[in-house]
N, C-alpha and C positions, 0 to 999 in steps of 0.2 A: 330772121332775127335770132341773135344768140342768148342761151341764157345768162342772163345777166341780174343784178341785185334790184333791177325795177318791177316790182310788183302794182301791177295796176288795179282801180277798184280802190274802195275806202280800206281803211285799217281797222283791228277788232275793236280800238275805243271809238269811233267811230260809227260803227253800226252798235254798240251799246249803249252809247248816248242817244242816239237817235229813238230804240227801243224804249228806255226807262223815259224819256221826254215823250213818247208817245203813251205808254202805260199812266206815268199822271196827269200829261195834258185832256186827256179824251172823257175821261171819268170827269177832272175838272172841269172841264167848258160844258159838256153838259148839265151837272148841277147847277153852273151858273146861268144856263139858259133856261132852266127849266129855273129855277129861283126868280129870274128876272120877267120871266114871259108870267108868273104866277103870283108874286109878287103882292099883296095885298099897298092900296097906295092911304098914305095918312094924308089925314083932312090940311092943308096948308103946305105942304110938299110937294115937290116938283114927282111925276109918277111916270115911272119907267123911263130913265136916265137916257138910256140910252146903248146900246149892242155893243159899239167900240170902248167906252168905259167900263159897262158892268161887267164886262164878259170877254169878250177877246183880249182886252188889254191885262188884265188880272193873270187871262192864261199863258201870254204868251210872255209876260214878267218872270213867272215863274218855270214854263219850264224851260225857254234857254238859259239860265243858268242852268238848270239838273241835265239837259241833255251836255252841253258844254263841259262840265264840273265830269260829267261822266267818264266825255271823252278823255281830259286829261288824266283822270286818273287810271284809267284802263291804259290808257296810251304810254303814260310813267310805270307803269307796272310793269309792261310788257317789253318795258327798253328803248320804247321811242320815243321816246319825249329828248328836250335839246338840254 
């Protein structure tokens, strides 16, 4: 195979995004499970919702945007963006 302008493997916004969406997901979802597993429950309220609402879904709202938002802008930065 010749060299040619195909580089294989992700690109650097790519594995930045994926980094910074790992950095605040993981800190995230643990607070939230340790808040939700610890949780004190009020007398007439539903008590501990539930995993996929209190917690996964909150963290995975938030960081694909930041992992995504990352990639584009490292990827515009660096000239490849369309």
């Amino acid at each position: 195979m010749s060299d040619s302008e195909y580089r294989g493997g992700s690109t650097a916004g790519g594995r930045w995004g994926c980094a910074c969406a790992a950095l605040i997901g993981t800190p995230l979802f643990v607070i939230l499970l340790i808040g939700d597993a610890l949780g004190d429950c009020v007398s007439g309220e539903v008590c501990h919702k539930g995993f996929l609402q209190m917690v996964l879904l909150p963290t995975v709202l938030t960081t694909v945007p930041v992992g995504l938002g990352v990639r584009w802008i490292v990827n515009r930065a660096r000239g490849h963006g369309s």
